[in-house]
DSSP file (Angstrom, degrees, kcal/mol; ACC not computed):
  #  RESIDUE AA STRUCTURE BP1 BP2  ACC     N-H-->O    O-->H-N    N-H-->O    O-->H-N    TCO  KAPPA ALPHA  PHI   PSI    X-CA   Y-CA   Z-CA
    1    1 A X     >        0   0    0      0, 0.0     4,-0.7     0, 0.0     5,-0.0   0.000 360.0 360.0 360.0 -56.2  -25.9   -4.9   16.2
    2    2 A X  H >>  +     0   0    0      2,-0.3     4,-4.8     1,-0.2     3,-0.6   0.825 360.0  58.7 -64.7 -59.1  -23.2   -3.2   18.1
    3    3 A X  H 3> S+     0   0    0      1,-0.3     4,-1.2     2,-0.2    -1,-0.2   0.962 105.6  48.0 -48.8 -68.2  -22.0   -6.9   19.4
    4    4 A X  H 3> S+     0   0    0      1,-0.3     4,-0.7     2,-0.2    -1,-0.3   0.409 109.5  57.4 -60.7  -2.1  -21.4   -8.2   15.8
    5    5 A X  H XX S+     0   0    0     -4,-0.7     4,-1.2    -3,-0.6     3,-1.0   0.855 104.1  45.8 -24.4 -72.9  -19.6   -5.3   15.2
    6    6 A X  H 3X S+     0   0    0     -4,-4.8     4,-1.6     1,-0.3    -2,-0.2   0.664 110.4  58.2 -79.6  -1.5  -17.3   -5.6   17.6
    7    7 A X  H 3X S+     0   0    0     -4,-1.2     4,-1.0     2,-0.2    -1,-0.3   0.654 101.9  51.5  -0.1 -70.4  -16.9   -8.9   16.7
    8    8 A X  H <X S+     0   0    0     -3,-1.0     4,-1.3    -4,-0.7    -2,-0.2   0.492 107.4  50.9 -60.4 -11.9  -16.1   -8.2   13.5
    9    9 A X  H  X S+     0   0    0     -4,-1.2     4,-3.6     2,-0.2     5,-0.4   0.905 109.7  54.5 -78.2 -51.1  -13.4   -5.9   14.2
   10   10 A X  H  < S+     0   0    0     -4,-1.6     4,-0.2     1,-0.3    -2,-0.2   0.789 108.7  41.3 -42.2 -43.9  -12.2   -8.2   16.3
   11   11 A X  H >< S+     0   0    0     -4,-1.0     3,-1.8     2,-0.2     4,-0.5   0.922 116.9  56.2 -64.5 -58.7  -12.0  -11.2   13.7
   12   12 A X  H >X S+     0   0    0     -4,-1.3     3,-2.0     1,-0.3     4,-1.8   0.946 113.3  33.7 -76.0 -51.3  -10.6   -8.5   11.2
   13   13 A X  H 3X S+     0   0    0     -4,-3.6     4,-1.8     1,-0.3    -1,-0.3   0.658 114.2  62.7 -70.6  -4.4   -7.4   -7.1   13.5
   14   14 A X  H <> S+     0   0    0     -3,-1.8     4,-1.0    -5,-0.4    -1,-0.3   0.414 106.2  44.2-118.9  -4.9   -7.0  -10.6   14.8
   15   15 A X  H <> S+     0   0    0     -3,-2.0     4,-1.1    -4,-0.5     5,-0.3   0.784 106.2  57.0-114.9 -78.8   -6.3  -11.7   11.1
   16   16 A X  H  X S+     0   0    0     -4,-1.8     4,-1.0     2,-0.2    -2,-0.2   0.788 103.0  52.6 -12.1 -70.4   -4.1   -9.2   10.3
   17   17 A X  H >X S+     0   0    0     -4,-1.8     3,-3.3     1,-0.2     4,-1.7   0.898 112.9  51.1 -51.8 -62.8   -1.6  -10.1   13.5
   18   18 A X  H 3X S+     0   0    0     -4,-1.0     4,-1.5     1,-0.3    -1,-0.2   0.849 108.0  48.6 -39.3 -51.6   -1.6  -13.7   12.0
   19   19 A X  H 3X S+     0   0    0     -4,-1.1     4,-0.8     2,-0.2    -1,-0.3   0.513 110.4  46.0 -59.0  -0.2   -0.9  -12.6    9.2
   20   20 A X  H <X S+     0   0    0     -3,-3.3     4,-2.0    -4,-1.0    -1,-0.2   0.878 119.8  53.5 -77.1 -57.7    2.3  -10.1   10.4
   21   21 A X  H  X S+     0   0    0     -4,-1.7     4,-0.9     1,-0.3    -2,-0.2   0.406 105.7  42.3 -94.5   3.9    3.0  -13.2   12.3
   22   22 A X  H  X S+     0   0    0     -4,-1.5     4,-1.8    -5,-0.4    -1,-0.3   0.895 116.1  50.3 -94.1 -76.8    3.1  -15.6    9.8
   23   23 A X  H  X S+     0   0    0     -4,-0.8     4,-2.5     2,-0.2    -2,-0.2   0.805 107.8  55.3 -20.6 -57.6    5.1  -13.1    7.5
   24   24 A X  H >< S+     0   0    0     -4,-2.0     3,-2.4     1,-0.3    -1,-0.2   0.936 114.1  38.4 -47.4 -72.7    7.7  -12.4   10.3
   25   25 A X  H >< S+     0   0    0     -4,-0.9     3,-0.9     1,-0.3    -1,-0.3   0.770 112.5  61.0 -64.6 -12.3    8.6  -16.4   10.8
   26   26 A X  H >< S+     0   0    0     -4,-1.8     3,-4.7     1,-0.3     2,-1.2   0.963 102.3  49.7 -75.7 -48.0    8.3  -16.8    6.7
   27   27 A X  T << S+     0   0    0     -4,-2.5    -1,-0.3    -3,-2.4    -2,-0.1  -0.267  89.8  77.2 -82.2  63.0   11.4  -14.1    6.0
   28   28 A X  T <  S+     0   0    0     -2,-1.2     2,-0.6    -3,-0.9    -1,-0.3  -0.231  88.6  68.4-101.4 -22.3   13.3  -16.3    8.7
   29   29 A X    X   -     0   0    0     -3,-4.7     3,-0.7     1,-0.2     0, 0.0  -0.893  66.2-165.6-116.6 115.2   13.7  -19.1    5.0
   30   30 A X  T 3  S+     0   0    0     -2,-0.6     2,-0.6     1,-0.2    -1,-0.2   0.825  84.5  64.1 -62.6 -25.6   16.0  -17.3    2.8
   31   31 A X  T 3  S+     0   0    0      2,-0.1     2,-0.3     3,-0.0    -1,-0.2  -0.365  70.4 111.4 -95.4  56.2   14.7  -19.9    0.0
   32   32 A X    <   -     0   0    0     -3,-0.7     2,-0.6    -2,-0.6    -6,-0.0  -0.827  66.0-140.9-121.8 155.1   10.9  -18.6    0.1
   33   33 A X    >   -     0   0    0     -2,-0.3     3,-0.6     1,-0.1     7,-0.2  -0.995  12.7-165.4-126.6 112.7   10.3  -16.6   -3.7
   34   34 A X  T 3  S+     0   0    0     -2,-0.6     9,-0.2     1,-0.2    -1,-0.1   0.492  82.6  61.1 -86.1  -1.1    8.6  -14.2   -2.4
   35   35 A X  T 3  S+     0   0    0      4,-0.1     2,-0.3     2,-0.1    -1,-0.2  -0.255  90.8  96.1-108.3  26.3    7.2  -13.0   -6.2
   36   36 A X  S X> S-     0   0    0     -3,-0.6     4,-2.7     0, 0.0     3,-1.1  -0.919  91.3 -86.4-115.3 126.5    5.4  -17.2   -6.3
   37   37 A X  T 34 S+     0   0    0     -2,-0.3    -2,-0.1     1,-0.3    -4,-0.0  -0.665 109.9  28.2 -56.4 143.6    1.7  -17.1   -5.1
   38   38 A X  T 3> S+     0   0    0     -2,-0.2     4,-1.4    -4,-0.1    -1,-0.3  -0.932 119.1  51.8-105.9  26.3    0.9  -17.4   -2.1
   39   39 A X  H <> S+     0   0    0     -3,-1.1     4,-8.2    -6,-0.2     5,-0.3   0.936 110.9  58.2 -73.6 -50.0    3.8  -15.9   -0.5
   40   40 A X  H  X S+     0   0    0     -4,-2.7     4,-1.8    -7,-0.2    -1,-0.2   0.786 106.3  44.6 -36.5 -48.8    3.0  -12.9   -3.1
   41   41 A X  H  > S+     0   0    0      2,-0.2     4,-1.5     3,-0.2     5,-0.2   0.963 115.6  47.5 -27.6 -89.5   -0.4  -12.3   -1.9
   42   42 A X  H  X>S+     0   0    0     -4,-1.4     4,-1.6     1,-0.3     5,-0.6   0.831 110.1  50.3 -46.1 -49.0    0.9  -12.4    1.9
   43   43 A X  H >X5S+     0   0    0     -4,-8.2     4,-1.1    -5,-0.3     3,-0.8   0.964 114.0  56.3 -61.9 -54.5    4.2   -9.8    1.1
   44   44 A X  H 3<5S+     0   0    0     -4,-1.8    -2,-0.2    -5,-0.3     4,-0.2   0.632 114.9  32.3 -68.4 -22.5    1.0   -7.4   -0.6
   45   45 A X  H 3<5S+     0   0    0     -4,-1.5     4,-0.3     2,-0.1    -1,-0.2   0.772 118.9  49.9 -94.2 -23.4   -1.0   -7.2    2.2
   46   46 A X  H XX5S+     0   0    0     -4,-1.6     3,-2.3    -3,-0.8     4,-0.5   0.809  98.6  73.0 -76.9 -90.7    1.7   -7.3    5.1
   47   47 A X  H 3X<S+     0   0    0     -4,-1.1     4,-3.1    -5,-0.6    -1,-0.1   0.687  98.4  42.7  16.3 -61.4    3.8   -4.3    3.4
   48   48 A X  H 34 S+     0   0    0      2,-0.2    -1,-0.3    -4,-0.2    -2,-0.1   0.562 107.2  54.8 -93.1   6.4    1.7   -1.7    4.1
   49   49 A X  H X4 S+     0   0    0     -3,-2.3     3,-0.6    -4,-0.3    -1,-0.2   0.835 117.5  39.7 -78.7 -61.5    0.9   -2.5    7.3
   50   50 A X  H >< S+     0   0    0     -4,-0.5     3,-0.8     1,-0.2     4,-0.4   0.689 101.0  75.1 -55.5 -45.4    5.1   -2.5    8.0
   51   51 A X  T 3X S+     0   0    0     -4,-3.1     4,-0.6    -5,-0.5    -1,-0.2   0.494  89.1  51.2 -69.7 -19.9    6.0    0.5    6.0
   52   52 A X  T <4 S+     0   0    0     -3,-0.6     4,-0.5     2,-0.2    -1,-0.3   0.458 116.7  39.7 -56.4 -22.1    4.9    3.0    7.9
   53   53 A X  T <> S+     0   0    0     -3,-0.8     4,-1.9     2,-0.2    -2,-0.2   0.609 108.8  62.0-103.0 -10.6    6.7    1.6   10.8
   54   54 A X  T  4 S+     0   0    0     -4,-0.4     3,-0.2     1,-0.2    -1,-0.2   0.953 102.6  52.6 -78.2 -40.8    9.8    0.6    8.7
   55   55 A X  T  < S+     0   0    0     -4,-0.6    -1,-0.2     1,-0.3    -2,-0.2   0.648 119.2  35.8 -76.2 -19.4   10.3    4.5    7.8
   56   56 A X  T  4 S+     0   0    0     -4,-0.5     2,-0.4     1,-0.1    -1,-0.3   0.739 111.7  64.8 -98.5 -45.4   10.2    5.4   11.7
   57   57 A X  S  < S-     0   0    0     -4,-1.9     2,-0.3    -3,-0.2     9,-0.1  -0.767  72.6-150.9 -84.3 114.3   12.1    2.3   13.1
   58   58 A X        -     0   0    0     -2,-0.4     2,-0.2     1,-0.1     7,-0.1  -0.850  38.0 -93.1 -98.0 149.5   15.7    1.8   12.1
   59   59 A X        -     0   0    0     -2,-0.3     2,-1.0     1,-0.1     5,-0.2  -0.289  35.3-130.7 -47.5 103.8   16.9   -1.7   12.0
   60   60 A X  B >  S-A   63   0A   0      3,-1.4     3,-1.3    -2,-0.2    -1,-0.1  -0.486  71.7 -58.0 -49.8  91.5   18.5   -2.4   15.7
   61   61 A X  T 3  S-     0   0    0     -2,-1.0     0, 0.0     1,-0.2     0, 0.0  -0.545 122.8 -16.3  27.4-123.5   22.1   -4.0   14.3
   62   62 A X  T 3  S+     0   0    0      2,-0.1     2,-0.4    -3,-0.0    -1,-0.2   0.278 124.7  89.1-101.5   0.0   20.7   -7.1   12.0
   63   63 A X  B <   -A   60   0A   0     -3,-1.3    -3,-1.4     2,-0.0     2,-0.4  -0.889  61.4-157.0-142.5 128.4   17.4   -7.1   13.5
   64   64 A X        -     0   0    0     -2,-0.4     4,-0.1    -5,-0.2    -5,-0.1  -0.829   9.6-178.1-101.6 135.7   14.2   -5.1   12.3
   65   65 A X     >  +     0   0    0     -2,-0.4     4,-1.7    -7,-0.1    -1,-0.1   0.172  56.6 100.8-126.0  27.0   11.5   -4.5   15.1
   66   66 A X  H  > S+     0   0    0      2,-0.2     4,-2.9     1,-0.2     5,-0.4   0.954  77.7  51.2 -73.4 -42.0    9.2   -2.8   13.2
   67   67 A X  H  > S+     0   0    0      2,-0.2     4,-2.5     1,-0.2    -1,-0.2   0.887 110.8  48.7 -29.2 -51.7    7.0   -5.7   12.7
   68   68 A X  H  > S+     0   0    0      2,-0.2     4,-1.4     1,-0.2    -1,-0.2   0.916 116.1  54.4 -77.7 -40.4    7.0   -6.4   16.8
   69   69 A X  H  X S+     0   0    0     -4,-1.7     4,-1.0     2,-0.2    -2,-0.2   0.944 109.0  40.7  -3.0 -87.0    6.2   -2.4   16.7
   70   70 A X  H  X S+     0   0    0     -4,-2.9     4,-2.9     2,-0.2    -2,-0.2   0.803 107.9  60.3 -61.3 -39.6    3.3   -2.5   14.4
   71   71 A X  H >X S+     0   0    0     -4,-2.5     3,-3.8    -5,-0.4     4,-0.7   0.936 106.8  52.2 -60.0 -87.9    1.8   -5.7   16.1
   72   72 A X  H 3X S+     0   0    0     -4,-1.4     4,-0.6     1,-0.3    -2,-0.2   0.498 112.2  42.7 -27.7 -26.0    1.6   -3.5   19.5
   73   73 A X  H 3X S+     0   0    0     -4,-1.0     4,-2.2     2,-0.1    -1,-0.3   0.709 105.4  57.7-106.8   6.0   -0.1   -0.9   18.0
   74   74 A X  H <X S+     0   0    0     -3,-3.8     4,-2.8    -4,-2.9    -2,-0.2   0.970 111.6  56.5 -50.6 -56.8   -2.6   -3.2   15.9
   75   75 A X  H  X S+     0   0    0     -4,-0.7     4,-2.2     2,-0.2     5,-0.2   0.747 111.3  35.4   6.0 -77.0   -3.2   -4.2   19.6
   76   76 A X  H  X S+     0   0    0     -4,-0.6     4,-5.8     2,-0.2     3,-0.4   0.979 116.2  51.7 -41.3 -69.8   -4.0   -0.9   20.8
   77   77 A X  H  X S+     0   0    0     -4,-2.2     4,-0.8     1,-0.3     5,-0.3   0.918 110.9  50.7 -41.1 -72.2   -5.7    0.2   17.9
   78   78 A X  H >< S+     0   0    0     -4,-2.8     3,-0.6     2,-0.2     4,-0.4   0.649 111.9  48.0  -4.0 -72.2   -7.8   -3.1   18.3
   79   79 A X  H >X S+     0   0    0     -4,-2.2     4,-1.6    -3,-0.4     3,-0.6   0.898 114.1  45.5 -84.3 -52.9   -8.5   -2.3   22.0
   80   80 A X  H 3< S+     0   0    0     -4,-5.8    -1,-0.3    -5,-0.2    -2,-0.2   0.550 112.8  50.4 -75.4   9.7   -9.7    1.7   21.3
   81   81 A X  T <X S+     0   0    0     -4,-0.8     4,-0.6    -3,-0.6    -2,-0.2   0.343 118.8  38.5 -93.8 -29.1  -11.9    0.7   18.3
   82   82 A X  H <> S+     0   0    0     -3,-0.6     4,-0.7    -4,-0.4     5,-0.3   0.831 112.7  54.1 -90.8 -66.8  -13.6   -2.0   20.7
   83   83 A X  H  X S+     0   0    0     -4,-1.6     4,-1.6     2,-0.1    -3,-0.1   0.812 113.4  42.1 -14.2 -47.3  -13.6    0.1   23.6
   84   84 A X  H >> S+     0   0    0      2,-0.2     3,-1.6     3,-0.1     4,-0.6   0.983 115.8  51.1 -62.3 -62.4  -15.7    3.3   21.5
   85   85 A X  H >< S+     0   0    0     -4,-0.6     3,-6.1     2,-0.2    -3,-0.1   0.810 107.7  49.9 -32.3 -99.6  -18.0    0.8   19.8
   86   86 A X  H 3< S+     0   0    0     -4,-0.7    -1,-0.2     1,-0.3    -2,-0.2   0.419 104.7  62.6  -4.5 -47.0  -18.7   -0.6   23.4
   87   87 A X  H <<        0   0    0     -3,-1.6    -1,-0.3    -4,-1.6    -2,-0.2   0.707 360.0 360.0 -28.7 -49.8  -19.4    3.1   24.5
   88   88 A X    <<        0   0    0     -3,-6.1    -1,-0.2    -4,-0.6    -2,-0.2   0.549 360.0 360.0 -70.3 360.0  -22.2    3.3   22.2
């Protein structure tokens, strides 16, 4: 039980970072409409991930690193959420 758990966490944070990372290289094409399915979709789940980290992080000159931020502590999170489970 405890295996397919962590399992599933795993699968779950491990879709999230694609999806960060996907986002990140996507605002790299100025001519993506980001209010066109499925780019819409993709900005509505990545956002709130980011927004916390935007309010904290200030944009280094041109370059926002809240994204590379947030990835490192999905990471974390990821690792002390498998780690407890694992405990049990």
């Amino acid at each position: 039980m405890m295996l397919a758990l962590m399992q599933i966490i795993n699968g779950l944070f491990g879709l999230i970072q694609l999806l960060v990372i996907v986002w990140c290289l996507l605002t790299w094409f100025p001519n993506i409409r980001w209010y066109d399915q499925p780019w819409k979709t993709l900005d509505m789940i990545v956002q709130p991930i980011l927004a916390p980290f935007k309010k904290f992080i200030p944009p280094i000159g041109n370059i926002d690193i809240s994204a590379m931020v947030a990835l490192f502590a999905l990471q974390a999170l990821q690792r002390l959420l498998i780690s407890a489970f694992s405990m049990m």
